[in-house]
N, C-alpha and C positions, 0 to 999 in steps of 0.2 A: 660727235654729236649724235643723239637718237634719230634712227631712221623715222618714217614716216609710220614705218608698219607697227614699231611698238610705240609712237605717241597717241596714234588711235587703238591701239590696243590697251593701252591705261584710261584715256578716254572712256572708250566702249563700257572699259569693267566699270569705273565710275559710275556712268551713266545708268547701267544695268541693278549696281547695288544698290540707286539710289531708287531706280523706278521699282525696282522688288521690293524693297522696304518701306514702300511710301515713303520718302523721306527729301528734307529740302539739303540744295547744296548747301554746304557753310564756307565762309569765304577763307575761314585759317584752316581747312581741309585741305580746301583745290589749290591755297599756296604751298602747303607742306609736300603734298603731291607733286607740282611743278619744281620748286628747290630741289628734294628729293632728287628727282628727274635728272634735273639739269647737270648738279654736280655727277651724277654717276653715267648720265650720259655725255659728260665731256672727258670721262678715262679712255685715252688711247692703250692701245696693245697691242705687244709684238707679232709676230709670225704666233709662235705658240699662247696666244692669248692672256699673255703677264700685262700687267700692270705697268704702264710708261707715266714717270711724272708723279709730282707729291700731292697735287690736288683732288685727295681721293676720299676727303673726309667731309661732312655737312654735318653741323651741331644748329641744333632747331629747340626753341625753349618755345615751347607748345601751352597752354596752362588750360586747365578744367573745363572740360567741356568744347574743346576743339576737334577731339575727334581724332586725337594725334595716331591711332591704332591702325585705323584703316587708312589713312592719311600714308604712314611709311609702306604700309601692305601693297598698297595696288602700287604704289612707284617702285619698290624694288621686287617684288617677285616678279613683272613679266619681266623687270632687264635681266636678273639675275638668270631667268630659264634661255632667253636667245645670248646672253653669252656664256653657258655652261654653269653656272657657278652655285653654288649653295648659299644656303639662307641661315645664319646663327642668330636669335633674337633671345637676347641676354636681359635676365631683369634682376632686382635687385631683392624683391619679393613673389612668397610663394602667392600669397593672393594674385599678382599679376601673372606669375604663371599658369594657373588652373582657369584665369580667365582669357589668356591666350589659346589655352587646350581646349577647353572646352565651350566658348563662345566667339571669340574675335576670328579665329583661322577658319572653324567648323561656318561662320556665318559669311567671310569674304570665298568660301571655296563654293557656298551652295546659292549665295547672292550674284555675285561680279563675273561668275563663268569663266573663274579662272582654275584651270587644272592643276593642283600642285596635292605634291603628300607633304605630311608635317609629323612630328614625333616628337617624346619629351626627351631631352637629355637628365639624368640623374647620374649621380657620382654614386660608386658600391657602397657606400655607407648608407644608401636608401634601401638597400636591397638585402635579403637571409640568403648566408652563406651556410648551406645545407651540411659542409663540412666542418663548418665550428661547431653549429647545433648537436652534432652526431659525436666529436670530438669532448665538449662538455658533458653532454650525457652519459658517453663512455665512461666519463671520469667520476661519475655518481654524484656529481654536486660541487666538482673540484675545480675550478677554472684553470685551463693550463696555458692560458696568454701572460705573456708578461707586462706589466702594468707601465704604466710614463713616470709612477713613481712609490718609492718602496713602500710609502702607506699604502697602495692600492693592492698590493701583491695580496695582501689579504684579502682578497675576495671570493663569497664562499658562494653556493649557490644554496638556498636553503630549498627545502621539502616546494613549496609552494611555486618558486620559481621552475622548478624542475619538471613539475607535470603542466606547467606553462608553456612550458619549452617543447614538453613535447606534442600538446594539445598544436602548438605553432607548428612540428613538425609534421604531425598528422594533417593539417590542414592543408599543407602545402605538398601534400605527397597524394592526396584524395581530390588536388585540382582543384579544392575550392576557395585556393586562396595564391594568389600568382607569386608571392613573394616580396612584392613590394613595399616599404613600411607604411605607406601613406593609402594602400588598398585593406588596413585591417581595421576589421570592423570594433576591436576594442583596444585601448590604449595602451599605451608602453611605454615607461620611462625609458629615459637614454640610458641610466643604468642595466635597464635589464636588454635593452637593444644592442648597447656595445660589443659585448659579447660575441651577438651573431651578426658580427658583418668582416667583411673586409678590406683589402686595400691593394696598390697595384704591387707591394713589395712582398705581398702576405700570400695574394694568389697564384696561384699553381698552372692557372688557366686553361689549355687542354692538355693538360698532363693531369688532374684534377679529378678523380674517380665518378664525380658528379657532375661535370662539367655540361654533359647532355641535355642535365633535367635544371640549371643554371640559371635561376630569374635573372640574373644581370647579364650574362651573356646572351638571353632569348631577347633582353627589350634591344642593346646593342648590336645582335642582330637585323631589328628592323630600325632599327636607329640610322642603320650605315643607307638605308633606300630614301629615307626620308631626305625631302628637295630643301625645306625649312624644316629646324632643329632649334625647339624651344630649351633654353638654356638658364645657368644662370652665372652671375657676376665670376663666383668663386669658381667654378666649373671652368670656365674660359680662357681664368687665368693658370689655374691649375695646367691645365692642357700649354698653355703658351712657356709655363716652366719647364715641360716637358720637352720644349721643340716644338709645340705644334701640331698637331695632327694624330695626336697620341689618342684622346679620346675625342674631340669633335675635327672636321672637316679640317683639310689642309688649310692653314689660314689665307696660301695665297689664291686660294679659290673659293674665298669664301668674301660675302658681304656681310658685314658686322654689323647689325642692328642692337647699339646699349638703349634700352629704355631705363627710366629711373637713372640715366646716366651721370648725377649725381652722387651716388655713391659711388662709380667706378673708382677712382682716387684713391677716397679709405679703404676699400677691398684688397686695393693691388698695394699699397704700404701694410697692410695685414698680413698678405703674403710673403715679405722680406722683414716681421720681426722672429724674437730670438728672445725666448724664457728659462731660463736656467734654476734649478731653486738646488744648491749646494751639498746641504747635507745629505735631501732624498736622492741624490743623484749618487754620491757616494753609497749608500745603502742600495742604489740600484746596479751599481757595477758589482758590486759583491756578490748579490744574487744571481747576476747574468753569469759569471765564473762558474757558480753552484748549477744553473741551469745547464749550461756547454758539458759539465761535468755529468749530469743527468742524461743529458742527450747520446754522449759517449756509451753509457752504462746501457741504452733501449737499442742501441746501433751497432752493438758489440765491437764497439770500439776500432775499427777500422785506422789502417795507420794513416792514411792522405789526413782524413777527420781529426785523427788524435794532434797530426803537426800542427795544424790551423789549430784549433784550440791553448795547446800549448804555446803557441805564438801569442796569443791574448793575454795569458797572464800577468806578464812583466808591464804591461803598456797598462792595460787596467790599474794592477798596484801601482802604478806611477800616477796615474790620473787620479785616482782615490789621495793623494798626499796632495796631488798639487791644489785639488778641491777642498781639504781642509785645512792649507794654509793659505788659500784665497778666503775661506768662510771666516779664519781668526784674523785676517785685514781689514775684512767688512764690519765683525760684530761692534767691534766701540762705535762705528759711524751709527748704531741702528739700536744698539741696546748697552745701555750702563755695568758697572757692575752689581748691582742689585738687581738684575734682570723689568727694569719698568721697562718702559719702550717711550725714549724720548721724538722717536723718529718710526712712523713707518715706511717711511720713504725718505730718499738720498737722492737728487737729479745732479749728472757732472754738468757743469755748467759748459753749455756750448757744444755739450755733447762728448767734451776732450776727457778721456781718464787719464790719472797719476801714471809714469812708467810703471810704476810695480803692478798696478791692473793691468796696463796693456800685455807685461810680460806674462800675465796669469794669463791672459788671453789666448797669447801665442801659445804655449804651452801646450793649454786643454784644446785648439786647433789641431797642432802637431799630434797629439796622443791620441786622440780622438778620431781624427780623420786615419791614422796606422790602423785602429782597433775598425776603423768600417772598412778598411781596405780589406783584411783580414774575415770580416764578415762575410763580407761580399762572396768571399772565396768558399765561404762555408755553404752559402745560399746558393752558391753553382754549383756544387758538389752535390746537393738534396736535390737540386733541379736534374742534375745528370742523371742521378739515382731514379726519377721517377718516371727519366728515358730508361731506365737498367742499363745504365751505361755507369754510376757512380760506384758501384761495390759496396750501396747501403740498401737495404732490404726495401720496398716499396712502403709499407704500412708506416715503419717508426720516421721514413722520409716525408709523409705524406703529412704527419703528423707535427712534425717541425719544422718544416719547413719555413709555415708561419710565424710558428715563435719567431723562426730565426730573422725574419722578415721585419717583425716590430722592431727587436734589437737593433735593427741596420737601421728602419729609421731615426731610431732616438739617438744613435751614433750621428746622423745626420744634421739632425737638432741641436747636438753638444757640438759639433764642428762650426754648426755656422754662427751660434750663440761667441764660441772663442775667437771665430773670424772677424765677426763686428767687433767685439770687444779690443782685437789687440790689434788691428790694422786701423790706421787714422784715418780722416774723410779725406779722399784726393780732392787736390786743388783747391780751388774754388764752387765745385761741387755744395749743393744743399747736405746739410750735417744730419746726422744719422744722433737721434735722442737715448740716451744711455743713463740709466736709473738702476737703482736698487730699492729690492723691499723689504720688507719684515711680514712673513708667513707663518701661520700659526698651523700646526702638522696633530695629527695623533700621537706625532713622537716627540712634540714641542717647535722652538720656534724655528724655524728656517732662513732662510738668508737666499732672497732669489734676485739673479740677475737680467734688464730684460734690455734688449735692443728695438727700436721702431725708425728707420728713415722717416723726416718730416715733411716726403714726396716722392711718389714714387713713380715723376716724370720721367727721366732715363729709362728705366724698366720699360713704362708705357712704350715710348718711342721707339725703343732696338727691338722691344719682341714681339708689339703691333703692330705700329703705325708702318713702321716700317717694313712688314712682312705682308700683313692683309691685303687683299683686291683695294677694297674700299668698306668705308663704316658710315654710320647715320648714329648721331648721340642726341638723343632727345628725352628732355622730364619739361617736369612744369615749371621748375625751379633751377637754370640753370645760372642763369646773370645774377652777381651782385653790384647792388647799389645800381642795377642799371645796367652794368658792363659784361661784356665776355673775359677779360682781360684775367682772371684770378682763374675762373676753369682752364683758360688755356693752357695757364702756368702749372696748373696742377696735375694734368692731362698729359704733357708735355709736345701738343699739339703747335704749331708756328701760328704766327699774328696774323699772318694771310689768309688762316681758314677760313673757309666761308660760313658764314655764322646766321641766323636770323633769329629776331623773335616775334612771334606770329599774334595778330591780332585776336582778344577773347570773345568768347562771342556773348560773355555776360555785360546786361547793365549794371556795372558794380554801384554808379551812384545811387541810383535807384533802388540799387537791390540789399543792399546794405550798410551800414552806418559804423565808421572806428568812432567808439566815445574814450577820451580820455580824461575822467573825471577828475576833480578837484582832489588833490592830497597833499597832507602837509608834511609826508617823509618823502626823502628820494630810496631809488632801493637797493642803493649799496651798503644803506645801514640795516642791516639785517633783521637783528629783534623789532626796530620798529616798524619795518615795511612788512612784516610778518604781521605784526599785529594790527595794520591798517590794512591787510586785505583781509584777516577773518575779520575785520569789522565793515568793511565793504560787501563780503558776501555775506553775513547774517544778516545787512541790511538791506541787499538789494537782489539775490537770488531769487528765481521763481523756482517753485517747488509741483508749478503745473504745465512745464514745459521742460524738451531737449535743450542741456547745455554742457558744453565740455569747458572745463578748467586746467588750465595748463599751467605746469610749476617748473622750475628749472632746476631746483632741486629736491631731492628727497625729503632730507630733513624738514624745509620750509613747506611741503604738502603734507607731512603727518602730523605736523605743529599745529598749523589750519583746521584739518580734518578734526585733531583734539577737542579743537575749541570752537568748534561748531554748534549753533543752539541744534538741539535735539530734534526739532522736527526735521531740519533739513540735514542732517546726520543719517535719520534714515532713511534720505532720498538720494546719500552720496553710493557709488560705485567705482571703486578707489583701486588702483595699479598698487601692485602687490596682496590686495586682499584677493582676487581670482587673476584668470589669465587673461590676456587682448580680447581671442577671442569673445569668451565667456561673459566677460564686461558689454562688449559690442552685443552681445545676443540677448544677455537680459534688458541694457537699455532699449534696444527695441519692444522688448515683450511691455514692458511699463509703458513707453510711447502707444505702443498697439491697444491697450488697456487704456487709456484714456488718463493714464497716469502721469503724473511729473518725473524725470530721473537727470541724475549733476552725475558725469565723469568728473574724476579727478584724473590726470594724467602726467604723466614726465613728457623726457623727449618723443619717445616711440607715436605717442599719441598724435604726433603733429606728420604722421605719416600712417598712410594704410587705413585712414579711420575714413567709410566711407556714407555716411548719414546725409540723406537727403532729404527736403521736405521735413515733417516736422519732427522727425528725430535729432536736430539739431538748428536753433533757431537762434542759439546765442555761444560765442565761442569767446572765454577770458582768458587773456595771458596777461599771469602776474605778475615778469619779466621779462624783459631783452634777455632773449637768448645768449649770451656773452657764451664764450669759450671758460670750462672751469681755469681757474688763474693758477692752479696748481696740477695742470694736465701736465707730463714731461714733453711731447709731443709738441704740443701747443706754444710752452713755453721757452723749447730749444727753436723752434721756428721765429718766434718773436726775438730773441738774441741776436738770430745770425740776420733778420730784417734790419736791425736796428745796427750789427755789425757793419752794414754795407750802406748806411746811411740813412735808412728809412726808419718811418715811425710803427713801430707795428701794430701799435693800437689802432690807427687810422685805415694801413693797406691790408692787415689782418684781421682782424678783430672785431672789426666793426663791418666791414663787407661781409665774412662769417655768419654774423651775428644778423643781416639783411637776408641774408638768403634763410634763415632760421625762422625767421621772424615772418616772410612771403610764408614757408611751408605751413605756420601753426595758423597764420589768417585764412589759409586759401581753404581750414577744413570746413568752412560754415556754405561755401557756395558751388553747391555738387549738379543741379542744374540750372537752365536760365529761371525756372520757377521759386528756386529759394530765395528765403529773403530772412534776413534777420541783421543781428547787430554785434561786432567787435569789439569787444571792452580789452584796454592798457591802462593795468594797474601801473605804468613806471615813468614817473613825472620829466623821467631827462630825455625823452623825445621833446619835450619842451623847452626845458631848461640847460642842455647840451648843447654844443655848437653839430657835435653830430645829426642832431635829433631829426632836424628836417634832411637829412640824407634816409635817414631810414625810412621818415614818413612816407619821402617821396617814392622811393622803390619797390611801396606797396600797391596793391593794385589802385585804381581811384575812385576809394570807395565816399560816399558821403561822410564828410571829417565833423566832430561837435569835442574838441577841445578845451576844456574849459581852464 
């Protein structure tokens, strides 16, 4: 139980933030704050302070305008400081992080009179690694990384990117620019950013000639003081693949705050798929042989170097055969012989492949995983070297090291690609999705293989739940249909956890209205419900007001967009013609103007879009969100549901398709002042037996169904 000292010590800050801020209590606050409380103040701990007992987790589904931020802040930072421990607050976007950084911690530290330090966690891919930059330039324009795939090898640096590079260089070397991607003042593609970053297999770290003047190692530096460690989903689990503790705080001393913890789920089955594409992969092992050969030739050939290398040959030419006679098993599934493309996609049903794939499987496991054993040896060797312990000159070590680094990953990559593929799902275990595609290359078509677990509960379970102090998972969007019962399964969290959902503190009736107008298609017939909602919105859009339109698909948003009368065409701001952002900032500029402006949007939009007041006064969805029918993922999931006796349209698909459905209505009411109206373009919330499950799970807003 929480002593007395830290329940008036959450109290106090409370009470302090709210009188500094003029501000009133809200009642789904000081519950979040109490739950919060309660679960972490009932963790017992041994002699050395671990973790006793599995009740260590609180999932709290908070929704808009509750205040959920400061709510987990003041209940876990004073426990986490009286019983030692560190703070990880993982989100799932970077908006939420930048408003963690620079508004929610900076105002509960100068509000609440709570003393804590805080810091951003980033992954070295945010960061200029001054030794690639310096590496590339040496080479006059010549990229000397090795690519994930043989079309890429060709990449050149042309005249314009070079004095880019070094303008980046100069700027980071004259202090007036820290390194970090997200502090430069002008833009950069991913293409021209890959180049200069790293990874943990690539760097050198203080063996590193630059390692001194090292923007990732300096933020990492103050990274390791900070009490609270703002983070994100992929970072977290990255580290938990790692053991733990690799780059963010031991997990067993650390309290996990997921915000947006609905995405955790997808993130961490992200983390255990597996993409293979055949032929580039064969043209990559070729060139790796040619590069090991190169490396020989700059290293004067050393004998420890020359046996490892020479060790590689025979395993690679074996891999390269076994890869094109898995790509001539695949091609009739995926292309004729008139080269059309009857198929760009293949899913094994159930997830099970033919023996003769699993043995291809095995195989490229077995040869694969030899060839990184082998690596590995190579990349101790340049590591020795760079102690002048290897018998390789420092500069050509310092220099390949990273090649050799990538190598080892994508060795990693083709291991665990063959591991899924040729090992079957234990037991009664959730089945792992297994497809083939048809990729079109600069060298023609391709043949790529990919793997996805349809959950990645276990993982959750052995490498968090079960290590961490204790966690708090909180979004606005956690329960479907109502229930915890589908995140838990998903999470891989027990039925016992303690769960809430907090009261909102909007009047939805009042505040706004779902209309679900009169239509005479349903919208699973495609052409026609396309062509009843451009006739819906030429007839009923306003063109002097905020409103976001939400599609489920592409095609049925550019179809619409087409056939739009013209004046409201040029009030649309449409996903794919600019970026998120760019969209969100001109619709303001027209709203601020006194103007009308209509998003068009996909999924993305029904997250991160945050308009308030009268930037947003009418929000359409022109479908139930449904799972696409032809996801491999989705649809190996529904299989093995319906394997084990269940309906999976009912306990999948439709709770899925609930929770989708809460995210795209909740973007119309961002404070208790907005007010506007929900239009559903899709008649089978009427006409379904589902339908009132959906309606019901949305928030309760005024209903005019007609």
């Amino acid at each position: 139980m929480l002593s007395e000292e830290i329940k008036k010590e959450i109290q106090g800050a409370y009470r302090r933030f709210l009188e500094s801020r003029q501000l009133k209590p809200r009642m789904g606050q000081k519950q979040m704050i109490a739950e919060v409380a309660k679960v972490l103040g009932a963790i017992l701990q041994d002699e050395k302070s671990h973790r006793l007992g599995e009740q260590h987790v609180s999932v709290i589904e908070a929704g808009t305008g509750t205040g959920k931020t400061i709510g987990y802040l003041l209940a876990v930072l004073p426990i986490a400081k009286a019983r030692g421990k560190k703070v990880v607050l993982s989100t799932a976007t970077v908006a939420l992080q930048e408003q963690l950084l620079n508004k929610d911690l900076p105002e509960v530290a100068e509000h609440a009179g709570l003393s804590f330090s805080f810091g951003l966690a980033k992954g070295r891919g945010r960061y200029f690694c001054i030794s690639k930059a310096e590496q590339h330039l040496d080479a006059h324009g010549a990229t000397g990384q090795q690519a994930l795939y043989e079309d890429e090898l060709s990449l050149r640096l042309d005249t314009d990117t070079v004095e880019f590079y070094k303008s980046l260089l100069n700027e980071f070397a004259a202090g007036r620019w820290d390194g970090d991607r997200d502090n430069l003042t002008q833009d950069i593609s991913d293409q021209d950013w890959s180049p200069l970053t790293s990874d943990h297999l690539q760097c050198t770290n203080r063996r590193c000639s630059n390692f001194s003047a090292c923007s990732f190692f300096k933020a990492r530096k103050d990274l390791d003081q900070a009490e609270c460690v703002i983070a994100n989903h992929d970072i977290v689990l990255a580290d938990l693949a790692l053991g733990g503790g690799a780059i963010l705080p031991d997990p067993a001393e650390t309290i996990y705050i997921f915000d947006e913890g609905h995405h955790l789920s997808d993130k961490a089955s992200g983390h255990f798929s597996f993409n293979l594409r055949l032929k580039s992969t064969e043209r990559w092992l070729a060139s790796t042989i040619k590069q090991l050969d190169k490396m020989l030739e700059q290293t004067g050939t050393p004998q420890l170097l020359s046996d490892y290398v020479q060790q590689q040959r025979r395993p690679a030419e074996d891999l390269q055969v076994v890869l094109n006679n898995w790509a001539e098993l695949i091609r009739p599934v995926l292309l004729d012989d008139s080269f059309k493309r009857p198929k760009e996609r293949f899913r094994y049903t159930g997830g099970v492949v033919p023996d003769e794939v699993r043995q291809f499987g095995l195989q490229v496991e077995h040869l694969a995983a030899r060839m990184t054993t082998k690596m590995e040896m190579i990349l101790d060797l340049l590591k020795e070297s760079l102690d002048g312990e290897g018998g390789i000159d420092r500069q050509p070590a310092e220099i390949w090291y990273p090649r050799v680094g990538m190598m080892v990953a994508r060795l990693q990559t083709i291991t665990g690609l063959g591991r899924s593929m040729g090992h079957p799902d234990a037991g009664d275990s959730s089945p792992t999705a297994r497809w083939l595609s048809l990729v079109e290359t600069a060298q023609g078509y391709d043949f790529e293989c990919s793997t996805a677990p349809v959950s990645a509960a276990e993982m959750l379970r052995m490498n968090l739940w079960q290590h961490c102090y204790a966690a708090v998972v909180t979004s606005a969007t956690l329960t479907a249909l109502g229930r915890f019962d589908r995140l838990l399964a998903d999470l891989g969290l027990p039925a016992e956890t303690a769960c809430f959902t907090l009261p909102s503190p909007f009047d939805h009736y009042h505040a706004a209205e779902l209309y679900v107008p009169p239509m005479k298609v349903e919208a699973n017939d495609v052409e026609l419900h396309t062509q009843a909602v451009t006739d819906y919105l030429n007839a009923e859009l306003k063109t002097d007001s905020g409103t976001l339109v939400l599609f489920s698909s592409w095609r049925q948003m550019r179809s619409v967009l087409a056939s739009l009368d013209e004046k409201l065409n040029n009030r649309v701001l449409s996903q794919g013609d600019f970026s998120k952002n760019e969209i969100l900032k001109r619709h303001k500029a027209e709203i601020d103007e006194g103007r009308g402006s209509i998003i068009f949007g996909l999924a993305s939009f029904t997250e991160g879009v945050d308009l308030p007041g009268d930037y947003l006064t009418e929000v359409i969805i022109t479908k139930i969100p449904f799972s696409v029918p032809d996801d491999p993922v989705d649809a190996t999931m529904a299989e093995w549901i319906e394997q084990h006796g269940g309906n999976p349209f009912m306990e999948w698909s439709v709770p899925m398709a609930s929770v989708r459905l809460t995210q795209a209505a909740g973007r119309l009411l961002r404070t208790e002042q907005d007010r506007g109206r929900i239009v559903l373009l899709d008649r089978r919330v009427v006409t379904r037996r589902y339908g009132r499950q959906l309606l019901d799970s949305l928030p309760p807003f005024r209903r005019n169904i007609s």
